[in-house]
SELODO-853181 format. One record per atom (N, C-alpha, C): x, y, z. Coordinates in steps of 0.02 Angstrom, whole numbers, padded with zeros to 5 digits, always signed. Example, Ala and Ser with C-alpha at 12.3 -4.5 7.8 and 13.67 -1.06 7.14 Angstrom:
2
+00660-00284+00390/+00615-00225+00390/+00660-00165+00390/+00642-00112+00354/+00684-00053+00357/+00645+00002+00394/
//
This chain:
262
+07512+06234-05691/+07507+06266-05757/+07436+06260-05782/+07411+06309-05794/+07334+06336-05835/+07334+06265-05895/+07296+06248-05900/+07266+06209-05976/+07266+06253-06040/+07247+06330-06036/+07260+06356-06082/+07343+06357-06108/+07377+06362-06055/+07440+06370-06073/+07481+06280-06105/+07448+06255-06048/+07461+06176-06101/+07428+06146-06153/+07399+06170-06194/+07384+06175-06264/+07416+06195-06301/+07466+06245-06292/+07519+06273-06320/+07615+06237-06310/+07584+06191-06280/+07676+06155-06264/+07680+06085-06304/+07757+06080-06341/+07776+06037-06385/+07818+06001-06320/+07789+05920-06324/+07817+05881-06285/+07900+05890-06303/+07925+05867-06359/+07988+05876-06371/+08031+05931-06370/+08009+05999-06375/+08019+06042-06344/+08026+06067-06298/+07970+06039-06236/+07993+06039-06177/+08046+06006-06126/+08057+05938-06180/+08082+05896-06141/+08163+05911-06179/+08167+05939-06237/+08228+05969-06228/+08270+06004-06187/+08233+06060-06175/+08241+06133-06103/+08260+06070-06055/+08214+06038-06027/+08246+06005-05969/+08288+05958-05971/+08311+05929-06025/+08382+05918-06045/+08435+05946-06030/+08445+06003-06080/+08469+06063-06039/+08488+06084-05970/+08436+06085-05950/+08436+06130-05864/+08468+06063-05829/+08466+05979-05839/+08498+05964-05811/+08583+05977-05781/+08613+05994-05838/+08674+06019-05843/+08691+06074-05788/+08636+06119-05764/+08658+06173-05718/+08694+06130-05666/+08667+06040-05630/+08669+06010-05563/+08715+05962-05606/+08717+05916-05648/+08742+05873-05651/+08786+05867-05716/+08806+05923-05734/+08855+05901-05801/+08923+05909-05759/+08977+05925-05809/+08974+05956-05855/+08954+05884-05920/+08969+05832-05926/+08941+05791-05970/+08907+05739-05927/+08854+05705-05947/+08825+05666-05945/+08791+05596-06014/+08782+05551-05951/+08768+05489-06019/+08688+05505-06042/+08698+05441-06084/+08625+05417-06117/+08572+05406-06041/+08606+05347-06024/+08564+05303-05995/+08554+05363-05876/+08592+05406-05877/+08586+05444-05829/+08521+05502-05856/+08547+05522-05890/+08472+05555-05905/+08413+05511-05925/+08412+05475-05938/+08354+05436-05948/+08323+05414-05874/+08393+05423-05824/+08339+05409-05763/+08342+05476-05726/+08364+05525-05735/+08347+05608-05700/+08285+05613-05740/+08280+05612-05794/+08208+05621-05858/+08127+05584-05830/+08158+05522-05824/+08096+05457-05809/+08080+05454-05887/+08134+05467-05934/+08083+05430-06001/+08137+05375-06028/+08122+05362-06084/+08169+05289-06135/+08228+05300-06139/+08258+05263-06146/+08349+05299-06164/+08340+05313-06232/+08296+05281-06274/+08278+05299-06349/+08240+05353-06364/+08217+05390-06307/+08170+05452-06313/+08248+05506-06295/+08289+05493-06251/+08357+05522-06243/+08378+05549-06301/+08399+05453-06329/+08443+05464-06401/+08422+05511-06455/+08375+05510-06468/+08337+05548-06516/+08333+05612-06500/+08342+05652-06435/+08331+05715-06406/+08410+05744-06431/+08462+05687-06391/+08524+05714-06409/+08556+05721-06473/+08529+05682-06526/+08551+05669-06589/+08532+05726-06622/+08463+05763-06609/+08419+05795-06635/+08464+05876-06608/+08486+05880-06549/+08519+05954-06518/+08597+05949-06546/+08613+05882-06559/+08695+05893-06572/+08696+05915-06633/+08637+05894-06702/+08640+05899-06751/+08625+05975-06762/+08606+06040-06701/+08618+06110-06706/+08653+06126-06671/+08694+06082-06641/+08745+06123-06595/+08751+06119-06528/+08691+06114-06497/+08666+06127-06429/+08707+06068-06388/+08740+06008-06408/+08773+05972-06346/+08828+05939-06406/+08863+05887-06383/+08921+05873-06430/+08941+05793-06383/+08952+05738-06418/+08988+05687-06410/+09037+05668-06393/+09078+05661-06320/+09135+05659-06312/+09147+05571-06335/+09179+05566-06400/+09208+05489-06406/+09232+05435-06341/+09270+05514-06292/+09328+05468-06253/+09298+05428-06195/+09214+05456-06187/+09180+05442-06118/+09109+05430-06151/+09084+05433-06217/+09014+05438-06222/+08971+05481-06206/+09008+05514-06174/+08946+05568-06126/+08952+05631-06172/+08856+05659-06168/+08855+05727-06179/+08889+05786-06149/+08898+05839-06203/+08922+05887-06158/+08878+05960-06200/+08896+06010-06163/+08842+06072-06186/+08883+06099-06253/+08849+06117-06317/+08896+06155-06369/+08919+06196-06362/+08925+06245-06438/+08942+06295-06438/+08892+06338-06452/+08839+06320-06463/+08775+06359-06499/+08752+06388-06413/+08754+06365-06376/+08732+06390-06303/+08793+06443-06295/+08845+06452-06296/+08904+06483-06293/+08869+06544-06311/+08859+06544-06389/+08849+06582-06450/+08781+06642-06400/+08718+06607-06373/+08679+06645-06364/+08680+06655-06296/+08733+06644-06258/+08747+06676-06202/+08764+06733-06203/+08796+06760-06242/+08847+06821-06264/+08787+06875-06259/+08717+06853-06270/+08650+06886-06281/+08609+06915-06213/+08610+06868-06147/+08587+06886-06098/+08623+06917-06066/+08699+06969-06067/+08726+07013-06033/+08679+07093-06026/+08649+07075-06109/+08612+07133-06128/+08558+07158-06097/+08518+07122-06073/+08449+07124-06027/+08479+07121-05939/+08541+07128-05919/+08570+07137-05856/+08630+07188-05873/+08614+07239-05901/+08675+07294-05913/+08717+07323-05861/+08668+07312-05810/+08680+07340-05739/+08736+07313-05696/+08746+07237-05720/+08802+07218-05686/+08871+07271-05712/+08884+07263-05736/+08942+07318-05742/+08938+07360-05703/+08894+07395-05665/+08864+07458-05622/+08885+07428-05573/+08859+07380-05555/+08829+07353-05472/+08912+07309-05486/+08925+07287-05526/+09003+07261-05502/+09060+07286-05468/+09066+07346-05487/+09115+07410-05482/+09093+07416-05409/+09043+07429-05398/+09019+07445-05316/+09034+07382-05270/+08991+07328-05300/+09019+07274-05249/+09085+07269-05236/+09125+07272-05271/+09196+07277-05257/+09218+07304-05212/+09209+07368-05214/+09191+07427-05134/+09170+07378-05077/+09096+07349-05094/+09091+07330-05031/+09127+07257-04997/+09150+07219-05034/+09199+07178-05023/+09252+07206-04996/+09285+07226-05034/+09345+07274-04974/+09343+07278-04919/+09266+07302-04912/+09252+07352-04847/+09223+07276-04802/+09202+07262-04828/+09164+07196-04771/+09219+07145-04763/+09247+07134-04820/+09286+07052-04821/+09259+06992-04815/+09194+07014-04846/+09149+06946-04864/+09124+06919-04927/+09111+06881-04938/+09091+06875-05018/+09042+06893-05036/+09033+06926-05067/+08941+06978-05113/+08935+06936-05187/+08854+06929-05179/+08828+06916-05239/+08762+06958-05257/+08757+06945-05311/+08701+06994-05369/+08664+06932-05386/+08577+06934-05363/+08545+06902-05391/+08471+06937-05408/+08450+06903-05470/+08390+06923-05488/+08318+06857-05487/+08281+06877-05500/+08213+06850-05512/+08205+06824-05575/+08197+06752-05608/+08196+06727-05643/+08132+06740-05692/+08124+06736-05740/+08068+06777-05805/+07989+06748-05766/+07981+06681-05728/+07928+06660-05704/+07925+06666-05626/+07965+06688-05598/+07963+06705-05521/+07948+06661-05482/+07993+06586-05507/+08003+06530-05479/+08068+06508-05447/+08121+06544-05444/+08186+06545-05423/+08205+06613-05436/+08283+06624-05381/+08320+06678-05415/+08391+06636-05432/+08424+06713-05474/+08475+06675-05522/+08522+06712-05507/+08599+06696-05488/+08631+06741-05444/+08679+06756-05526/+08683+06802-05535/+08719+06852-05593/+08788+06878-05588/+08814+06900-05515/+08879+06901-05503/+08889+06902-05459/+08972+06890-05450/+08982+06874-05371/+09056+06905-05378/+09085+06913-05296/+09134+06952-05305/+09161+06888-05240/+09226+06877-05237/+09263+06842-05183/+09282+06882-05124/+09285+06859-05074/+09311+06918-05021/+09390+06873-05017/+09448+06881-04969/+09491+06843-04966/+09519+06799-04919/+09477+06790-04883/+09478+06720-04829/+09479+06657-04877/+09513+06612-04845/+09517+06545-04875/+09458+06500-04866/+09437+06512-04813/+09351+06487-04797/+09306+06551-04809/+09268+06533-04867/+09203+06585-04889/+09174+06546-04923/+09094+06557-04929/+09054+06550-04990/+09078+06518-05031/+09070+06445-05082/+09059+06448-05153/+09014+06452-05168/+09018+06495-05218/+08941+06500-05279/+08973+06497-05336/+08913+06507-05392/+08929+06552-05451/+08877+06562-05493/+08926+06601-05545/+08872+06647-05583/+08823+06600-05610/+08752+06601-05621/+08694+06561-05638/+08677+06503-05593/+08723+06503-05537/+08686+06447-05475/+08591+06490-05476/+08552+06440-05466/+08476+06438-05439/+08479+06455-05373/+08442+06507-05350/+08423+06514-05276/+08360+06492-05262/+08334+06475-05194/+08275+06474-05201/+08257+06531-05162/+08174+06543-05167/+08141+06596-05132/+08124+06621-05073/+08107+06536-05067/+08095+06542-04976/+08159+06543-04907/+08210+06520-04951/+08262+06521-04904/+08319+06556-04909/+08354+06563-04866/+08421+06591-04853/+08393+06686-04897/+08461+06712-04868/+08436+06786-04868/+08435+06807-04947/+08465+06806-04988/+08443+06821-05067/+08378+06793-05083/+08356+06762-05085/+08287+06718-05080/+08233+06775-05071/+08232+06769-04999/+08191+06792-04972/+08189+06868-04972/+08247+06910-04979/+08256+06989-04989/+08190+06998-05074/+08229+06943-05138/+08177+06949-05166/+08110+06938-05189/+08102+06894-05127/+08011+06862-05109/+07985+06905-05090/+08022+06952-05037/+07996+06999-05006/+07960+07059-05034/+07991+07076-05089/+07982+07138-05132/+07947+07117-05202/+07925+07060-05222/+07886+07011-05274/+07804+07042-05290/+07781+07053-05323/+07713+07078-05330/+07671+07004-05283/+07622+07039-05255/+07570+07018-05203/+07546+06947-05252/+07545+06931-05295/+07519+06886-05329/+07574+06804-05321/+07624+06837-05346/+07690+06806-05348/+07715+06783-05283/+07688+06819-05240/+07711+06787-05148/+07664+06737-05128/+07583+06736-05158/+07521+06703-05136/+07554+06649-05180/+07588+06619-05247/+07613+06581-05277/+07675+06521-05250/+07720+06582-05198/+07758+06563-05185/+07732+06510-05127/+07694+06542-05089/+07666+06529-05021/+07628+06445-05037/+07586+06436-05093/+07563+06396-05110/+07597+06324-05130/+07677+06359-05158/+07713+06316-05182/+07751+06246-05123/+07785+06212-05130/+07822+06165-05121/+07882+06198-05097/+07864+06184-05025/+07908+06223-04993/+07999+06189-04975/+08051+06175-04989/+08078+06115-04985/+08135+06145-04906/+08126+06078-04873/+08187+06097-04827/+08235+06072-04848/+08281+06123-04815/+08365+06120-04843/+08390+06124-04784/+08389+06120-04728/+08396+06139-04649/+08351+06137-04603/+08355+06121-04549/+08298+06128-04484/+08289+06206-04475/+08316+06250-04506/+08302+06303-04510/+08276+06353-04564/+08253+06289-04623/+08238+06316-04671/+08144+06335-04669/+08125+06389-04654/+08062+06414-04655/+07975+06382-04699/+07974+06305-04668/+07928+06275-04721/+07859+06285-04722/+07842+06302-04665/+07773+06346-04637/+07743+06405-04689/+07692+06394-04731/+07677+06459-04751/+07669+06508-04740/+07615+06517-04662/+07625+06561-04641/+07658+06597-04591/+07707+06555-04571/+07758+06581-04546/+07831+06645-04624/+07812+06582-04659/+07852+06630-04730/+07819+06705-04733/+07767+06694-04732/+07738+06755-04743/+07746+06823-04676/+07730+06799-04633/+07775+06845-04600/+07830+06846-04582/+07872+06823-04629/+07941+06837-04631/+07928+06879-04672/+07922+06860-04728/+07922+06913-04779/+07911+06975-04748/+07849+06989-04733/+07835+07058-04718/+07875+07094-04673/+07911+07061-04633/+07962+07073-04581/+08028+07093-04626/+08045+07070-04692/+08081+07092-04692/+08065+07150-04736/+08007+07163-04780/+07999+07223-04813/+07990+07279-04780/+07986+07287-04715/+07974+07328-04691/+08037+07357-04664/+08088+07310-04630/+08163+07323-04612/+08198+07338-04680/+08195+07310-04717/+08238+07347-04776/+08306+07306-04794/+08291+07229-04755/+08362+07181-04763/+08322+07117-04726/+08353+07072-04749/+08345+07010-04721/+08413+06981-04716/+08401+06930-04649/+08450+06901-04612/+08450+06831-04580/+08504+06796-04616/+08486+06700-04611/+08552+06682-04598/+08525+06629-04559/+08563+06574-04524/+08569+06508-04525/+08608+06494-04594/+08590+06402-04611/+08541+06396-04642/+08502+06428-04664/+08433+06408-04688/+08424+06374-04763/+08491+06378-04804/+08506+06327-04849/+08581+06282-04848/+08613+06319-04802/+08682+06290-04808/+08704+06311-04733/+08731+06231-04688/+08733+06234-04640/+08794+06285-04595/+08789+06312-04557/+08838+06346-04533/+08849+06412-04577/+08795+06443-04640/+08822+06501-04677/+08763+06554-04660/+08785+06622-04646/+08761+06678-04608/+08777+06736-04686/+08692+06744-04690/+08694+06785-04754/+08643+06868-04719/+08671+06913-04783/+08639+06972-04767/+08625+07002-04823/+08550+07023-04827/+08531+07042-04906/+08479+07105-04889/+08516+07157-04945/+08458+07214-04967/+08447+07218-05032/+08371+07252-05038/+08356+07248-05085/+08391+07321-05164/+08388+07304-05208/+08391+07376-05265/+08343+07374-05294/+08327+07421-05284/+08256+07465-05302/+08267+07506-05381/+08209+07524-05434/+08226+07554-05458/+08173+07615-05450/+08150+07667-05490/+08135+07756-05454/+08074+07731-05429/+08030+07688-05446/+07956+07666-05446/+07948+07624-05387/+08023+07608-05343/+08022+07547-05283/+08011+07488-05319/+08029+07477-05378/+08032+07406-05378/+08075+07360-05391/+08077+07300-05378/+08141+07271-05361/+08182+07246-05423/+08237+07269-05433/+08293+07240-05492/+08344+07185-05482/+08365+07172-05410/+08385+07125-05398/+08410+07125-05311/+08443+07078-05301/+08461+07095-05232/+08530+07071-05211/+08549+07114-05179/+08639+07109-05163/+08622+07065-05084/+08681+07035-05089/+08689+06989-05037/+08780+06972-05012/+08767+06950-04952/+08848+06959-04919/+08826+06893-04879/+08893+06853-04880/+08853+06778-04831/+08949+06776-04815/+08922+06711-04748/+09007+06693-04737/+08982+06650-04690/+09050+06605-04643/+09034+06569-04610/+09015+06607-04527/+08947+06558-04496/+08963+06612-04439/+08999+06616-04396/+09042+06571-04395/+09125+06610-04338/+09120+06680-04329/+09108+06698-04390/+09123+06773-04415/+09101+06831-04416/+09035+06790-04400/+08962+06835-04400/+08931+06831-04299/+08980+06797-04276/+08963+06797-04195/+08933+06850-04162/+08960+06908-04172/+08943+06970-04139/+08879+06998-04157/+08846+07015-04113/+08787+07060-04130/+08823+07124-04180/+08877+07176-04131/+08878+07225-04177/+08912+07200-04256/+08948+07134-04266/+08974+07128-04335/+08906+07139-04383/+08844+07107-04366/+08804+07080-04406/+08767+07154-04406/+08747+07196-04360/+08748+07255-04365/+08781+07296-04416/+08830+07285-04413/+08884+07316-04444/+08872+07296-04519/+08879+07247-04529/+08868+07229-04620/+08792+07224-04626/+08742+07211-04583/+08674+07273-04614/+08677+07310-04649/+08698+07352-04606/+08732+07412-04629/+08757+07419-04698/+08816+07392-04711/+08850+07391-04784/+08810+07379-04829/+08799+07320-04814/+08733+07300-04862/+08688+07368-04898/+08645+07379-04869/+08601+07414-04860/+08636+07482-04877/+08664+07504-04870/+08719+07575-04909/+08747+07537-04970/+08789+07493-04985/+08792+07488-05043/+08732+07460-05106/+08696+07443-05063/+08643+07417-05118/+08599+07462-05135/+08600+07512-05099/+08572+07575-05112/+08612+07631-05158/+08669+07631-05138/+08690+07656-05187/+08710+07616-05269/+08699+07549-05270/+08715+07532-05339/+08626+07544-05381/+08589+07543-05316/+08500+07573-05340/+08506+07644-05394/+08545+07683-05354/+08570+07753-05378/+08591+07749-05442/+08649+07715-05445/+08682+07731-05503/+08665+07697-05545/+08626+07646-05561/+08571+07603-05610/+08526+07653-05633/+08489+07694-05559/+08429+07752-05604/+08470+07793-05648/+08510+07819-05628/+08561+07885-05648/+08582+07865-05724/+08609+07794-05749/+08625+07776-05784/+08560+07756-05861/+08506+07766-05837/+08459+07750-05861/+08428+07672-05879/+08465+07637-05854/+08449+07559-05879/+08386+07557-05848/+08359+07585-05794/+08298+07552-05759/+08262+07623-05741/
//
């Protein structure tokens, strides 16, 4: 982070947000003294954080356990970010289609406001008893596994030299930690029009991702299909849901322009 930009940040402010974001990995409630060691600060720098968010809402006191939990005031301005992703409604209706048609589980993810993670937005179940868990607002990362990387791939030139620079984390012996090996992945896959992984965050799971474009080619989010690879054995299967992929994600591209959101 620039110095100009940290001249402008309220310690307590910040250290609220990451209060917060703990909850995505480790709530749904949590104590005093656990965040004080996910944090690295006082349990009295805690107390005062939580006293200070419960007293607007933002987390709430369970008597029966002590532990925080998230309010209703987060509830309240959730209802708000459907609005700036209108598209799911679009691209839901379609994934559905392509679930049917594949019998795998599809998710919708986008690029987070700083192009430090993606954020998977929806997901559809396929109906095997062994598939995928996710869910809606799990963190992806960039460099790995095929949603990741479909939208690293398509990222303005600035944002990939960022990525490349970053902290690359393995999640697998197959997770891509080499920069410049990332990098020509990437390009490998912008040029094919899909990317295709094997374990590269989650062992034994075989994902397939294209990108949606909007009229200008640029990227709005990226559909993705993963499963275990029992399933994915065959050359022509994986062929085959390329394929899907890549037709339905193209067509939910379509009906996003058509619709005018993008």
């Amino acid at each position: 982070m620039s110095t100009d930009q940290n001249q402008y940040y309220v310690l307590a402010v910040k250290r609220s947000i990451q209060l917060l974001n703990l909850y995505a990995n480790h709530g749904p409630g949590i104590g005093i003294s656990d965040i004080a060691k996910l944090m690295d600060i006082h349990k009295s720098v805690v107390h005062k954080l939580l006293v200070t968010m419960a007293s607007e809402g933002w987390v709430y006191q369970d008597p029966s356990d002590s532990k925080y939990y998230l309010g209703l005031q987060l509830l309240k301005l959730s209802q708000a970010v459907p609005e700036r992703f209108a598209f799911r409604k679009i691209a839901r209706q379609i994934m559905d289609n392509l679930v049917a048609e594949a019998d795998e589980t599809a998710t919708l993810t986008v690029l987070d406001s700083n192009f430090g993670y993606g954020i998977c937005i929806e997901l559809v179940e396929c109906s095997h008893s062994v598939r995928l868990v996710s869910q809606i607002g799990r963190e992806i990362p960039l460099h790995a596994g095929a949603s990741g990387l479909i939208m690293a791939a398509h990222m303005p030139s600035d944002k990939i030299e960022q990525l490349l620079l970053s902290e690359l984390k393995c999640y697998t012996p197959h997770t891509i930690t080499n920069p410049l090996l990332l990098r020509m992945e990437l390009d490998k896959i912008k040029v094919q029009g899909y990317a295709l992984t094997e374990g590269q965050v989650d062992y034994g799971l075989v994902a397939v991702a294209a990108p949606i474009l909007n009229a200008r080619g640029e990227l709005i989010a990226g559909l993705n299909i993963s499963g275990p690879n029992y399933r994915f054995e065959s050359i022509e299967k994986k062929r085959h849901l390329i394929s899907l992929v890549q037709k339905y994600a193209h067509l939910i591209s379509e009906a996003i322009i058509y619709s005018g959101d993008y």
